[in-house]
VOGUSE-13192 format. One line per field, with one value per residue (C-alpha): residue in three letters; x, y negated, z negated. Coordinates in steps of 0.25 Angstrom, whole numbers, plus 5000, padded with zeros to 4 digits. Example, Ala and Ser with C-alpha at 12.3 -4.5 7.8 and 13.67 -1.06 7.14 Angstrom:
<pts>
aa	c(ALA; SER)
east	c(5049; 5055)
north	c(5018; 5004)
up	c(4969; 4971)
</pts>
This chain:
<pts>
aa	c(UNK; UNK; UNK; UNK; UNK; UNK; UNK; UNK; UNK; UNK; UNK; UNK; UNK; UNK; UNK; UNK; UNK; UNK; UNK; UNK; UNK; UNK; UNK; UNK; UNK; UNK; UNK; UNK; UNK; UNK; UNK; UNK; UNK; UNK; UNK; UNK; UNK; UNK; UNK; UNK; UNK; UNK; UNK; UNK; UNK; UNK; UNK; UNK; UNK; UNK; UNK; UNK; UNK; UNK; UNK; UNK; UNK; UNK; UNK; UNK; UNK; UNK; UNK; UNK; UNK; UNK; UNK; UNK; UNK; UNK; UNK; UNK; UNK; UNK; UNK; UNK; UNK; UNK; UNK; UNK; UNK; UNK; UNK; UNK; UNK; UNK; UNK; UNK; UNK; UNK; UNK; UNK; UNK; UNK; UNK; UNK; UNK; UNK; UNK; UNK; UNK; UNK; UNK; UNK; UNK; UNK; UNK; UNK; UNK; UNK; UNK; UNK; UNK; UNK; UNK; UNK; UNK; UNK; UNK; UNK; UNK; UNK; UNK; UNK; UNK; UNK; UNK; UNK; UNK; UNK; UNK; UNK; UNK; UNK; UNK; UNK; UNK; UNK; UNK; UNK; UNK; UNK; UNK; UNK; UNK; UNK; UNK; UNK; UNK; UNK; UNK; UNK; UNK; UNK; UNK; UNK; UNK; UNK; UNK; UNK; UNK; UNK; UNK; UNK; UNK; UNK; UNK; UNK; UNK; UNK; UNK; UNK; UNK; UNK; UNK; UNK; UNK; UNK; UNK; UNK; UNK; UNK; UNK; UNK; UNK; UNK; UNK; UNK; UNK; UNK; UNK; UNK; UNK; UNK; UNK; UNK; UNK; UNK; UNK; UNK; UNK; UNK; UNK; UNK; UNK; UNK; UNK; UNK; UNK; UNK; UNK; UNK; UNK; UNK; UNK; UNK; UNK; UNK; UNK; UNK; UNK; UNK; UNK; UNK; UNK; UNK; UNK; UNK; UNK; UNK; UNK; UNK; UNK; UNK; UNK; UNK; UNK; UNK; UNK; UNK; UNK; UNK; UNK; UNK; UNK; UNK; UNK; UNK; UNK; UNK; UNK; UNK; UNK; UNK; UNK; UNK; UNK; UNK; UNK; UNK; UNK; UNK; UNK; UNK; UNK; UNK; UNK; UNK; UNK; UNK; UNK; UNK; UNK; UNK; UNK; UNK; UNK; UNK; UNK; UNK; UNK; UNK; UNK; UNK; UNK; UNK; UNK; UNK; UNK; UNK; UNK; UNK; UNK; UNK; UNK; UNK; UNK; UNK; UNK; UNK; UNK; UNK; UNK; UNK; UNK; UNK; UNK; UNK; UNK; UNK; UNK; UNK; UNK; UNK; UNK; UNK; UNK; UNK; UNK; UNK; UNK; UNK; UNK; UNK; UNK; UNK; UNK; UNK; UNK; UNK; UNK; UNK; UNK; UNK; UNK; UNK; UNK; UNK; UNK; UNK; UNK; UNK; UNK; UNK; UNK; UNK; UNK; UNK; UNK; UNK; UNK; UNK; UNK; UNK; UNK; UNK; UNK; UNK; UNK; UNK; UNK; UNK; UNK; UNK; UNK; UNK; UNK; UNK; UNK; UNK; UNK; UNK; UNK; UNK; UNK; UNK; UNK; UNK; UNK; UNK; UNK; UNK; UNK; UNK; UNK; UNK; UNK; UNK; UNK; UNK; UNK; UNK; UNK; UNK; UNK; UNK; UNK; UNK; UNK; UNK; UNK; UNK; UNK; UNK; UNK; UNK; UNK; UNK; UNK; UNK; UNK; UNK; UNK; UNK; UNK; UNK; UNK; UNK; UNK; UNK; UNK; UNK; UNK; UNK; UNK; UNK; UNK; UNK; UNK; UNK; UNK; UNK; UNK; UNK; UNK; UNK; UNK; UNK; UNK; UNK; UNK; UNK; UNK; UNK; UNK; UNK; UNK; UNK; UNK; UNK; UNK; UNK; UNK; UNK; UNK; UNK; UNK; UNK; UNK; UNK; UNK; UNK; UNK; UNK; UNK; UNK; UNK; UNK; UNK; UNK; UNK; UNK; UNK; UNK; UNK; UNK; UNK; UNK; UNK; UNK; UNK; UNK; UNK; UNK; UNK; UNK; UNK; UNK; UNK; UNK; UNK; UNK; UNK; UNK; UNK; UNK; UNK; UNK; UNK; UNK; UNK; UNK; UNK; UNK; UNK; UNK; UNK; UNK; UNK; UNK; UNK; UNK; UNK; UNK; UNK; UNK; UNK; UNK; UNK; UNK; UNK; UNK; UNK; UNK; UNK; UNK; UNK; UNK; UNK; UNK; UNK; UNK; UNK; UNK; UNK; UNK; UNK; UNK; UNK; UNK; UNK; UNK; UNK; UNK; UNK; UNK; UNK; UNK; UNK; UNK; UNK; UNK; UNK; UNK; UNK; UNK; UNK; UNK; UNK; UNK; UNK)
east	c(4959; 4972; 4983; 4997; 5006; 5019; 5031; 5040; 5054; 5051; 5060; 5060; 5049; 5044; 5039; 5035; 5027; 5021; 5017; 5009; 5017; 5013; 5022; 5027; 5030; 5045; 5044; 5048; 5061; 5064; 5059; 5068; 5081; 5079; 5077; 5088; 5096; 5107; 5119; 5121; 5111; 5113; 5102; 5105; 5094; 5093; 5090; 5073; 5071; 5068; 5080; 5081; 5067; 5069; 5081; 5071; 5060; 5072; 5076; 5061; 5059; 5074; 5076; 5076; 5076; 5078; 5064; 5052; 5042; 5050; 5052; 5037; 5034; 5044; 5037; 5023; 5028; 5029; 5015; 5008; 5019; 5023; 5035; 5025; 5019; 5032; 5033; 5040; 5051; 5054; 5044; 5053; 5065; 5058; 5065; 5075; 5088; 5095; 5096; 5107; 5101; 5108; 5110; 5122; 5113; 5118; 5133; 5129; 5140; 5149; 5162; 5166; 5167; 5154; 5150; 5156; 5149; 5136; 5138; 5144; 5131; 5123; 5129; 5128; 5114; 5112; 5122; 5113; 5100; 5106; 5111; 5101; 5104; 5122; 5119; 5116; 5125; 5136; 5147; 5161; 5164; 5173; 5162; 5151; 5159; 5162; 5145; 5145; 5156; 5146; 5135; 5140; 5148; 5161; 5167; 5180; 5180; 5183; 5172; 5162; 5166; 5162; 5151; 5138; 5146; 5147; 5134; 5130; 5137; 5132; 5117; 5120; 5123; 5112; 5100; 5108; 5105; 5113; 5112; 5103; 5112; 5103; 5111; 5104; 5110; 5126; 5129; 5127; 5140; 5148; 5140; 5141; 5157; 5160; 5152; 5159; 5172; 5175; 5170; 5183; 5181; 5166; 5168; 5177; 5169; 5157; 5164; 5170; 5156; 5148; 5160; 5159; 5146; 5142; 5154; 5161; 5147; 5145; 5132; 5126; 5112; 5112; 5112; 5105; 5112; 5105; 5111; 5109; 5123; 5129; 5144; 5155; 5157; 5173; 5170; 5160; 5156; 5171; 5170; 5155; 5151; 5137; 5130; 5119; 5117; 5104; 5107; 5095; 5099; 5096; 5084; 5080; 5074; 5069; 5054; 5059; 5066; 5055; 5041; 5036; 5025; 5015; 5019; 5019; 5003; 5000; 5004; 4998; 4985; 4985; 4987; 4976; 4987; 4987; 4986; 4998; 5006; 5011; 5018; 5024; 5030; 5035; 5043; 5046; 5047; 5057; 5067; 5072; 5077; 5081; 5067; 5057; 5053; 5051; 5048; 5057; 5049; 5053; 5047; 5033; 5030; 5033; 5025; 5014; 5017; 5015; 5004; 4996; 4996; 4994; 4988; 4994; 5009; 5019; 5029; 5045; 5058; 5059; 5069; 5077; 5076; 5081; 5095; 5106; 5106; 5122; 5124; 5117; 5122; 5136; 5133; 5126; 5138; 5149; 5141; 5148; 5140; 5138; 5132; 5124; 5118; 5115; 5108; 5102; 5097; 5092; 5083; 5076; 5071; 5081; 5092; 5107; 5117; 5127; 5135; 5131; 5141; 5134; 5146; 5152; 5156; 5153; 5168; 5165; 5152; 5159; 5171; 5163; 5150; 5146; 5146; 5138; 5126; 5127; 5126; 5113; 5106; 5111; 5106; 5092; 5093; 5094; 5085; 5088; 5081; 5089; 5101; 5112; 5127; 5139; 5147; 5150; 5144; 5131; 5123; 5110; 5102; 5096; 5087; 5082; 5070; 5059; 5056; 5061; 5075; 5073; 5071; 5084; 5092; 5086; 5088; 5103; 5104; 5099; 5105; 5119; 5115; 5114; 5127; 5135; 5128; 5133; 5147; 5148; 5154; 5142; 5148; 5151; 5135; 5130; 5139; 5136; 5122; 5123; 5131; 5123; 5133; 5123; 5135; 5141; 5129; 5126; 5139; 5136; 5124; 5128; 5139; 5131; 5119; 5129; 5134; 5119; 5111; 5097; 5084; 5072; 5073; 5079; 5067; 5065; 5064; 5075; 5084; 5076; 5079; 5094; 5096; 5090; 5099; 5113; 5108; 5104; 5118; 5119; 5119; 5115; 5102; 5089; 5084; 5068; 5065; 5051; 5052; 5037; 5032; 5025; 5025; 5028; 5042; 5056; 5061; 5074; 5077; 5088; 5087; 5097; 5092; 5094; 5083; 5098; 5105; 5101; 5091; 5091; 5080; 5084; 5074; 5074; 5072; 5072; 5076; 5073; 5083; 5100; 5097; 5085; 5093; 5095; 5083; 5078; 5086; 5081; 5064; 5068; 5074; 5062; 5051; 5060; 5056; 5042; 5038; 5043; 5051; 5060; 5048; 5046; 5061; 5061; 5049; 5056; 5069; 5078; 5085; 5095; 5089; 5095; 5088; 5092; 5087; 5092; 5088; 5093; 5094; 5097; 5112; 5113; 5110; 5110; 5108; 5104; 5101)
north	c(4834; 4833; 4838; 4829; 4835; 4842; 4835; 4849; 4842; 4829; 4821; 4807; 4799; 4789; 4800; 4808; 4796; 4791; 4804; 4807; 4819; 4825; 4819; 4824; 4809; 4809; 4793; 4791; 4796; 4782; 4779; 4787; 4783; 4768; 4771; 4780; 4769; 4777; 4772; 4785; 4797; 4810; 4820; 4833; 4845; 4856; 4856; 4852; 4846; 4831; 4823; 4820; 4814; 4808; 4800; 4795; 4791; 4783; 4776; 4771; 4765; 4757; 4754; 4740; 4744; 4730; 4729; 4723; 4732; 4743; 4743; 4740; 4752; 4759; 4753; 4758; 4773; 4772; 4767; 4777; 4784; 4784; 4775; 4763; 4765; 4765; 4750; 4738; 4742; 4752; 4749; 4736; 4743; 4746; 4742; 4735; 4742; 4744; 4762; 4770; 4784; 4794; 4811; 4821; 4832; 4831; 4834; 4848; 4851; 4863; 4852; 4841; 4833; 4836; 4833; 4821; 4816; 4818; 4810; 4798; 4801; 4800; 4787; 4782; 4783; 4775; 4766; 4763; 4762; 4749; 4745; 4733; 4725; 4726; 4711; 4708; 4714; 4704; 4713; 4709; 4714; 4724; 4729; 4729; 4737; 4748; 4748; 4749; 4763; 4768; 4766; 4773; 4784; 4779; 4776; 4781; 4790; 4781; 4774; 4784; 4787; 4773; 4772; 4771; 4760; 4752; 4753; 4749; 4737; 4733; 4735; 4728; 4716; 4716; 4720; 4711; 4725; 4738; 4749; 4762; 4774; 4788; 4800; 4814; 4827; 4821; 4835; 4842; 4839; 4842; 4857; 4860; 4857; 4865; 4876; 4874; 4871; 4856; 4853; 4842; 4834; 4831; 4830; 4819; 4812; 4815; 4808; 4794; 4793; 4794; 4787; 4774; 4774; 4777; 4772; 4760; 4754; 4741; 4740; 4751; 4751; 4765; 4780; 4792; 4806; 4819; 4833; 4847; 4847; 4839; 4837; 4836; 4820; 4825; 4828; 4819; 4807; 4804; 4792; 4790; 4786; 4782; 4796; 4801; 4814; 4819; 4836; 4847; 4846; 4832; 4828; 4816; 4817; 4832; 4828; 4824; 4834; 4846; 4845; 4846; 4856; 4847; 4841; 4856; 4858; 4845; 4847; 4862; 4856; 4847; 4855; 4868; 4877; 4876; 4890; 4892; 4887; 4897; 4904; 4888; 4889; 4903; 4900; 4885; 4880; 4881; 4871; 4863; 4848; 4843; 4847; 4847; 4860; 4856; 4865; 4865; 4855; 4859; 4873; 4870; 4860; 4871; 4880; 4871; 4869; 4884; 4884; 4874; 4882; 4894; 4897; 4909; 4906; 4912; 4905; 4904; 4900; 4886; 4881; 4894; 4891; 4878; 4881; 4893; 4896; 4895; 4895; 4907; 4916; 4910; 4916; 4929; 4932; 4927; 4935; 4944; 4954; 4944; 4935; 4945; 4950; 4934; 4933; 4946; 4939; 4927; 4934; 4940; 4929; 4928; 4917; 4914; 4903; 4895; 4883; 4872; 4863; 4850; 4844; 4855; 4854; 4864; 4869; 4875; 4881; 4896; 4893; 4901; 4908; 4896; 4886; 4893; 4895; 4880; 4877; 4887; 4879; 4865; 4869; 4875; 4891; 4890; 4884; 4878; 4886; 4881; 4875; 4875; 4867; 4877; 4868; 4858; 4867; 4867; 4881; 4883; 4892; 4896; 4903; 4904; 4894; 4900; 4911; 4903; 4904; 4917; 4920; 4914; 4922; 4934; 4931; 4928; 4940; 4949; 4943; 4945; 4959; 4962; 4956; 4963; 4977; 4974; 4971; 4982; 4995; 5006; 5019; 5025; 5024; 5028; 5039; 5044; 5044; 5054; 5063; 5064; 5057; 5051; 5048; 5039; 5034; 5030; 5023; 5016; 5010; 5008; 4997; 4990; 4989; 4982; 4971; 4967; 4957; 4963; 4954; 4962; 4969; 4982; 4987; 4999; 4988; 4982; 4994; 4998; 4988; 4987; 5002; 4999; 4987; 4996; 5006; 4999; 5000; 5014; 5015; 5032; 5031; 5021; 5017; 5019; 5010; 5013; 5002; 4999; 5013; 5018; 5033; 5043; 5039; 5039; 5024; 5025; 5034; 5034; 5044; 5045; 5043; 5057; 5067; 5077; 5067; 5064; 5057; 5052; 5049; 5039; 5036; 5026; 5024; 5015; 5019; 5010; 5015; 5019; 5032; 5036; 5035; 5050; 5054; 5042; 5049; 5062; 5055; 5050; 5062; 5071; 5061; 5063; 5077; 5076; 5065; 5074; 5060; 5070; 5078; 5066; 5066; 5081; 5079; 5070; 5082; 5077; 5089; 5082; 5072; 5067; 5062; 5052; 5048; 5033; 5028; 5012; 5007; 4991; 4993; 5007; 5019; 5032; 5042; 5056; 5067)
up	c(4956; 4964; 4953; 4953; 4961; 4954; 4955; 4959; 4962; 4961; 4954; 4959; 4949; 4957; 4968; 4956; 4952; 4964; 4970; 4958; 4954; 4939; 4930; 4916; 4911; 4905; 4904; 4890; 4894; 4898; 4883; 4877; 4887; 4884; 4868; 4867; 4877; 4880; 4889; 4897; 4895; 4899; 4902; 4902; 4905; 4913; 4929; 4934; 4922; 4926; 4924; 4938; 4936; 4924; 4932; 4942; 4932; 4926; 4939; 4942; 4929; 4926; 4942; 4945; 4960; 4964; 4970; 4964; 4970; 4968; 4953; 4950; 4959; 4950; 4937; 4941; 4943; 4926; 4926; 4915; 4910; 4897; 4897; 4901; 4889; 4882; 4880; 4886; 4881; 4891; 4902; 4903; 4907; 4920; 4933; 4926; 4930; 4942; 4943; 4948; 4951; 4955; 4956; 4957; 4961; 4975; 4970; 4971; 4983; 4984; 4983; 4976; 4989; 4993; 4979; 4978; 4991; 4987; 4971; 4982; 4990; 4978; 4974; 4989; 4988; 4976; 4980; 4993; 4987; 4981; 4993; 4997; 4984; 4989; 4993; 4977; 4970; 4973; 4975; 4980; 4994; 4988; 4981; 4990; 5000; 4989; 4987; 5004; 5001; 4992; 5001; 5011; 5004; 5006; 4992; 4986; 4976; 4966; 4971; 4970; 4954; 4950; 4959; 4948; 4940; 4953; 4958; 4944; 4946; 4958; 4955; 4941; 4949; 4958; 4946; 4936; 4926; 4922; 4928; 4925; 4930; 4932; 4936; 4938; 4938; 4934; 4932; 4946; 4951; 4940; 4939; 4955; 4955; 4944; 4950; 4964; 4958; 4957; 4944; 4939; 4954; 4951; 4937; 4938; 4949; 4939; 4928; 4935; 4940; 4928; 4920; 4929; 4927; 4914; 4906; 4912; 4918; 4913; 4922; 4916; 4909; 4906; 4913; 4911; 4917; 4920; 4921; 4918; 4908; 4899; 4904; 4895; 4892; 4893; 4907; 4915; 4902; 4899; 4890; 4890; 4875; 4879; 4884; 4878; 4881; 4881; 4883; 4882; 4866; 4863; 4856; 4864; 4878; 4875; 4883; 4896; 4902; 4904; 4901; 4886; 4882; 4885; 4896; 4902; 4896; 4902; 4915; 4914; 4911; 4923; 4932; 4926; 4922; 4908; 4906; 4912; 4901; 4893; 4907; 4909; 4894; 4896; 4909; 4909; 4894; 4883; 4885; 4872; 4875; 4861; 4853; 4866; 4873; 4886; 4901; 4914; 4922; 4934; 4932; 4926; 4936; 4946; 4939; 4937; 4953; 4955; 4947; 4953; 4968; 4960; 4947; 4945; 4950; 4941; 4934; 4943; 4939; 4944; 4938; 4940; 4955; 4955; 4950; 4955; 4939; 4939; 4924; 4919; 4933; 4927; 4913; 4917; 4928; 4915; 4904; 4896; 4887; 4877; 4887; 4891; 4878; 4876; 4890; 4887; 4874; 4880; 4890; 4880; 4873; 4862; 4859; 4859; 4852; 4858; 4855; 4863; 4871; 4876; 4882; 4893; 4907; 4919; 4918; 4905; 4909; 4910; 4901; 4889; 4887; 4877; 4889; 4898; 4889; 4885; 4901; 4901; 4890; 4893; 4908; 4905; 4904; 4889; 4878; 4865; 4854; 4841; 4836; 4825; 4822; 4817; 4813; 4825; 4836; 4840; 4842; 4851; 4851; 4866; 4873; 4887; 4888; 4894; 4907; 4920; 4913; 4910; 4923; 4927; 4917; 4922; 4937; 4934; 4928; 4938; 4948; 4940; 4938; 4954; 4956; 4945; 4950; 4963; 4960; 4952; 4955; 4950; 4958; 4944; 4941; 4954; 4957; 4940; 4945; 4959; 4949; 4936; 4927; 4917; 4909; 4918; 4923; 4907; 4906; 4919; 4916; 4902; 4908; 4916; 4907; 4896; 4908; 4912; 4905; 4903; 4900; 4898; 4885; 4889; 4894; 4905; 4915; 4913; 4913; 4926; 4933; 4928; 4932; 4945; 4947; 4946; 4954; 4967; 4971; 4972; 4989; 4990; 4983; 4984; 4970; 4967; 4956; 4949; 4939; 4943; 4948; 4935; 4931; 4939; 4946; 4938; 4934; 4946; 4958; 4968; 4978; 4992; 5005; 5008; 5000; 5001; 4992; 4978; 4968; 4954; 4946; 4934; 4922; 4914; 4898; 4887; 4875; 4861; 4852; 4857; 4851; 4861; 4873; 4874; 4871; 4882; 4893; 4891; 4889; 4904; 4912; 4903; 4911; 4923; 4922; 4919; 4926; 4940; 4944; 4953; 4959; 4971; 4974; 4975; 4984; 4994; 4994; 4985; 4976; 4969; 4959; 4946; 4935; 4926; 4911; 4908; 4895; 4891; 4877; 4877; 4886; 4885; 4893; 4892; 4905; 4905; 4915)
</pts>
């Protein structure tokens, strides 16, 4: 039997629907939004995971598209869903509002001019779809020519600010109804102008958009928002009383961003990979929403993707790859060695406590290290697991969810890591090293070790690959690494070009206890010895070796010769 096809990207419901794409069904959200009835809701999860389609399954239930056909068309795309079976109350609420749907993800532009052209775009495009119903709406000349300026892009600024509240109007008019107001991804412009240095232009453009709108409307039914963040109400919601803010903390609406447990075995079991579960969980699941442990769903339908081509496809970091991962690159490149130990403690598995602050902007992103591990958990690269009040502050307690993320951290890190080794100056280390100064060279390595963020335990792997990475610089020599070789061959050799220059033979050793670090060194240039590591140097014509015992403990080194 022909398998549903995945719906990779696909965030538009009614092509979802009609093309017989699998579907996770997230009806009941429109349960929950009517029971609840909020004025104005705000949605605020982390990036891929469905609030752009949960918008458009909003806009094909409410819309009243002024078209007979159409909205019955749009009623059948619910047909065997779980909100049908919800009761009249709710399936009478279809079709019956006029919609205003609209995204900022297009505000993604290097300046605020370009910026602002593609929010007036946006609003352009909206305007025009309700173009053939102008004649209804019984608009003065006055007015009808601003509805033409806004059609065709040429709208003052002023204009543009209060755009939604007049459109509102209009189509209130025409429809005899309030207005629905949808608004996806709200926060885009604001996070792209503070990272490219126009943060209090947007902001206030932001603000008199949304304010119009959602404050002073008159024509308004109600509005629902998506983001990634929660903005400070101070800085964009100035004076609006009725948001309901529904954060990755709040109880209510846990299920319908991310798939559930089940929903993940389900969709497993339709496709034959249920044996693949436990790998799902590992990389793609831990992410707490109020009380519900839910999955990415932009990685496990990937996955599920992958896995359907080929049965043994190992699991990627999707949702890494979607994203430049600018937040924790800030904090690694800002960490200090307390930072460091905390991100050091994370990647092992083990958790840290924060205060939490729901309501900061992107100017306050790096104004302490607090703000920055709020905007990796509010943002997806932390996970909730546990709570307490201190007096009037709230305290989480994070960790990272799962291995995708994990991945990311470790990424950011290496890449840090090259960086820093490049702009820094090493000669001190390289020239200890051509002239025996183990001394020096135990310093040196000491130093950097305590300004790198290690992640995989301490063990002789890591300080293989670390000792290998501040080496690579050193221009006379080539470096043979023999992390995988097996016996027989010392841990790292650098040799010069010329066999009339000089080589060095480094061994590595791990020592359990501070106090073993001597007696390490001296295990390591003893297996030198007896292992004959210099015997095929000596055979290619090079007569001036050293040989180097290096023995770590934790962010200690100890070298001897």
């Amino acid at each position: 039997m022909t398998k549903k096809p995945l719906p990779v990207g696909v965030e538009d419901f009614e092509k979802l629907i009609r093309n017989h794409y699998y579907y996770v069904d997230k009806t009941l959200f429109i349960r929950e939004l009517l029971d609840k009835k909020g004025d104005v809701s705000l949605f605020t999860r982390p990036r891929r995971f469905g609030k752009t389609l949960t918008l458009s399954m909003l806009k094909y239930f409410f819309e009243n598209t002024g078209n007979e056909e159409k909205n019955r068309q749009n009623r059948n795309l619910f047909e065997g869903l779980a909100i049908c079976s919800a009761g009249d109350i709710y399936t009478e609420q279809m079709g019956k509002y006029p919609v205003i749907s609209i995204s900022l993800k297009s505000a993604k532009q290097p300046d605020f001019s370009q910026a602002f052209y593609a929010v007036q775009e946006a609003v352009s495009q909206v305007y025009k779809l309700h173009e053939p119903f102008l004649g209804k709406m019984h608009l003065n000349p006055q007015e009808e020519l601003r509805y033409i300026r806004m059609t065709r892009m040429e709208a003052a600024r002023e204009e543009c600010n209060t755009s939604l509240r007049f459109l509102s109007e209009c189509l209130n008019k025409v429809y005899k109804s309030k207005v629905i107001i949808l608004l996806d991804e709200y926060d885009v412009p604001l996070e792209n102008a503070y990272f490219s240095g126009f943060y209090n232009e947007m902001a206030e453009f932001v603000r008199s958009l949304l304010e119009s709108a959602l404050k002073t409307n008159p024509y308004l039914e109600f509005a629902v928002i998506t983001g990634c963040l929660r903005i400070s109400k101070e800085s964009i919601f100035t004076g609006l009383n009725n948001l309901d803010i529904n954060s990755i903390l709040a109880v209510s609406y846990g299920e319908y961003f991310g798939f559930t447990q089940a929903e993940v075995e389900q969709m497993l079991l339709y496709y034959g990979c249920e044996d693949k579960k436990d790998i799902m969980r590992h990389w793609y699941d831990g992410y707490c929403f109020g009380d519900e442990e839910v999955y990415n769903p932009w990685s496990v339908i990937k996955f599920t993707k992958d896995l359907c081509a080929d049965r043994e496809a190992f699991p990627s970091p999707y949702w890494a790859n979607t994203s430049s991962n600018s937040i924790v690159r800030g904090l690694v490149e800002r960490s200090d060695i307390s930072v460091r130990g905390e991100l050091e403690s994370l990647i092992e598995g083990n958790t840290i406590e924060k205060p939490v602050h729901e309501d900061i902007t992107y100017e306050d992103v790096y104004q302490s290290e607090d703000n920055l591990w709020n905007f990796l958990f509010f943002t997806g690269y932390l996970k909730q697991t546990g709570r307490r009040m201190v007096g009037e502050t709230q305290y989480i307690e994070m960790a990272i969810p799962n291995a995708e993320v994990r991945y990311i951290y470790k990424n950011t890190i290496l890449s840090w890591f090259d960086r820093k080794i490049r702009d820094t100056d090493l000669s001190q280390l390289y020239e200890a090293i051509e002239n025996g100064d183990f001394m020096v060279m135990e310093e040196q390595i000491s130093r950097q070790l305590q300004d790198t963020i290690s992640f995989y335990d301490y063990a002789e792997s890591y300080y293989h690959g670390f000792l290998t990475g501040i080496l690579k610089n050193i221009s006379k020599y080539r470096i043979l690494s023999n992390r995988e070789s097996g016996k027989g061959r010392p841990d790292i050799i650098l040799k010069t070009p010329s066999i009339r220059g000089q080589a060095v033979i480094l061994e590595i050793k791990v020592s359990g206890k501070f106090s073993d670090m001597e007696k390490m060194c001296m295990s390591a240039l003893r297996q030198i010895e007896e292992q004959k590591y210099d015997a095929e140097l000596r055979n290619e014509g090079y007569t001036n070796i050293l040989k180097y015992g290096i023995c770590f403990y934790k962010k200690e080194c100890m070298v001897r010769m």
